[in-house]
N, C-alpha and C positions, 0 to 999 in steps of 0.2 A: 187219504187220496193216494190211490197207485200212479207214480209216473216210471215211464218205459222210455228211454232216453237212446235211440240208435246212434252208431259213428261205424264209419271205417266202408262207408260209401264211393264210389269214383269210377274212372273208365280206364280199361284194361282191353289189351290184344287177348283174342281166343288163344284158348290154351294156355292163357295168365292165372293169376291166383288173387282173390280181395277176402279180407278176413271182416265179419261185421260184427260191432258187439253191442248187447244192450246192455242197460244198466238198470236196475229196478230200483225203485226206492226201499221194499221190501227183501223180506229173503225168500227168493226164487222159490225154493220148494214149499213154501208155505202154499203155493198157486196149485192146481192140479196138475198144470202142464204149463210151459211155455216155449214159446219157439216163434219162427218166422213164416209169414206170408208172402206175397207178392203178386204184384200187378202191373201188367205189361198194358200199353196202351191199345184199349179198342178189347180188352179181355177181362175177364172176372179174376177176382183175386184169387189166389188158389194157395193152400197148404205147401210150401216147404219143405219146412221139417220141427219136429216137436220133441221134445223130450216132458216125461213126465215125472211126478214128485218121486216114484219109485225108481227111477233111473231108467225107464224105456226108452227108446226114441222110434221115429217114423218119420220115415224119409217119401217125399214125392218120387215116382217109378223115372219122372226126367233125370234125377237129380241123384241115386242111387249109384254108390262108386266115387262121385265124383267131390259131396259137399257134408260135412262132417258138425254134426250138434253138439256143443260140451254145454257144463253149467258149472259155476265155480261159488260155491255157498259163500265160501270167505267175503266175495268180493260182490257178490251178488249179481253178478253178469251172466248173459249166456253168448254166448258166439257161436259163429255161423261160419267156419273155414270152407272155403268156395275154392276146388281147385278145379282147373283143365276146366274152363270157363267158354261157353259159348254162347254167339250172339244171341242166341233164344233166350240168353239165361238174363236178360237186358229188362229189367222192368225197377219199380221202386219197390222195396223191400220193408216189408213192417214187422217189428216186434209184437209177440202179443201177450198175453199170461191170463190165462184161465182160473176162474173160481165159480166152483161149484157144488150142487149136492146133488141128494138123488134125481130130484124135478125141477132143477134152476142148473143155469151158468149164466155167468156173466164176464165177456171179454173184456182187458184193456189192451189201450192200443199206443206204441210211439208214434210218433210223427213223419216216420218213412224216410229211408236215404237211400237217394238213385243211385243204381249200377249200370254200367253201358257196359258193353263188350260190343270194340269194333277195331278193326285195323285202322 
């Protein structure tokens, strides 16, 4: 059983900085990809940012510049450094880790840690 364990959630002044990390049970690149989601209230969840088992990443077009994907094999984490943070950027944030083949995938999911961005 995959668990995805997020931390480093909280409320920050725009233009602040919140680092989030998850922790996998597994090791990260054994997944195709993993990375972060989010969902703002009243909106669909939408992509992030992902990094994949070959070291790509893809970042959401809001979020480009500003929020950076690593993945650390030792440790089995990936983090989400979030800087110059705005209040759009306000939703709860989920881990996720992909596995898949050529005609399957299958997502797991953490349990989400809210971010606020507000004065």
């Amino acid at each position: 059983q995959v668990q995805l364990v997020e931390s480093g959630g909280g409320l920050v002044q725009p233009g602040g900085s919140l680092r989030l990390s998850c922790a996998a049970s597994g090791n990260i690149f054994s997944f195709n990809a993993v990375g972060w989601y989010r969902q703002a209230p009243g909106k669909q969840r939408e992509l992030v940012a992902r990094i994949t088992s070959g070291g790509s990443t893809n970042y959401a077009d809001s979020v480009k510049g500003r929020f950076t994907i690593s993945g650390d094999n030792a440790k089995n984490t990936v983090t989400l450094q979030m800087d110059s943070l705005k209040p759009e950027d306000t939703a709860v944030y989920y881990c996720y880790a992909r596995r898949g083949g050529s005609s399957w995938a299958y997502d797991y999911w953490g349990q989400g840690t809210q971010v606020t961005v507000s004065s």
